[in-house]
KOLGUGU-89378 format. One record per residue (C-alpha): x, y, z. Coordinates in steps of 0.25 Angstrom, whole numbers, plus 5000, padded with zeros to 4 digits. Layout:
% residues N
XYZ...
END
This chain:
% residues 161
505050295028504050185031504350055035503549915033503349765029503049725015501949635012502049594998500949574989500949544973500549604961499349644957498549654973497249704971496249764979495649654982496749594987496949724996495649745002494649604997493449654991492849575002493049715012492749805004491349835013492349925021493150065020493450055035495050045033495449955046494449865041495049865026496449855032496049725039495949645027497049715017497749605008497149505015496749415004498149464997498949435011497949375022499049385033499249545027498349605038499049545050500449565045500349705040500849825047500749965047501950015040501949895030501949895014501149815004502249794995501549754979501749704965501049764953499649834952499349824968497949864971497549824956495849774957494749894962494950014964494450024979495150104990494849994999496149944995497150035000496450095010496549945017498049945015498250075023497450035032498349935035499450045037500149985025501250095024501250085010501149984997502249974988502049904975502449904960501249964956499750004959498250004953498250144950496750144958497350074970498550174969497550304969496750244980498050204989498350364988496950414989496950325003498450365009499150225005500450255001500850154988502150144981502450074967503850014968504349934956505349864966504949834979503749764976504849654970505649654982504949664995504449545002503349545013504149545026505149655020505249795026505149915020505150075022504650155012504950295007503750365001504450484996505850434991504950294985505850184991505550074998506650025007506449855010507149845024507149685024507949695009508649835010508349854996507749994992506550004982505950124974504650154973503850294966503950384976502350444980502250574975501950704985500650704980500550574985501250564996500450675002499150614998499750475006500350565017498850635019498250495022497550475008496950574998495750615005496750645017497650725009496450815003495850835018497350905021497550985009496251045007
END
């Protein structure tokens, strides 16, 4: 189980508005992380910590496809993003980099920014704390799990060879 504070955003947060283009110079993570959301939530940098959740509408992390953009959430030590659904690149490349992501069609509805949550990966609920209310989400598939676990595909192939 893994506690947190939301921070809402809407539907349709793309890459850009994850990571501006402006950064993209960089791969360095920390560097990345310091400008995450920033044009989406300029306070999101100082008020985020780690264990906290991104919590989303529809087709988050819609625009390119670049792995800049979830590799600065985690950087972050975002605990995970839970929305109603994904870009399916932004999806692959949150797996490929260890993000854990989990499509809700509920909770998105009913948490605010400020409310706490604790997440179970396995079972897929989400627990708001602030509301008592439970939510479902899909739960990650062992496969997945396991990739997200290993620290990010090219973790979890460099521990199973």
């Amino acid at each position: 189980m893994m506690e947190g504070t939301a921070h809402k955003f809407g539907d349709n947060v793309d890459t850009d508005a994850i990571i501006p283009a402006r950064y993209l110079s960089t791969t360095d993570p920390h560097e990345l992380a310091r400008h995450c959301m920033e044009d989406a939530d300029p306070t999101f940098t100082t008020t985020v910590r780690p264990g906290d959740y991104i919590v989303a509408g529809y087709n988050f992390g819609c625009g390119s496809s670049r792995e800049h953009a979830p590799i600065a959430i985690k950087a972050t030590h975002i605990t995970a993003v839970i929305a109603k659904s994904y870009a399916r690149i932004f999806y692959r490349n949150a797996i490929n980099t260890g993000l854990p992501i989990i499509e809700s069609p509920d909770a998105p509805d009913h948490v605010l920014t400020g409310h706490r949550l604790q997440l179970d990966l396995t079972n897929g609920t989400i627990h708001n704390l602030t509301t008592n209310e439970t939510y479902h989400a899909l739960p990650f598939p062992i496969e997945m799990q396991n990739i997200i676990n290993a620290g990010g595909l090219m973790e979890y192939i460099k521990k199973n060879r």
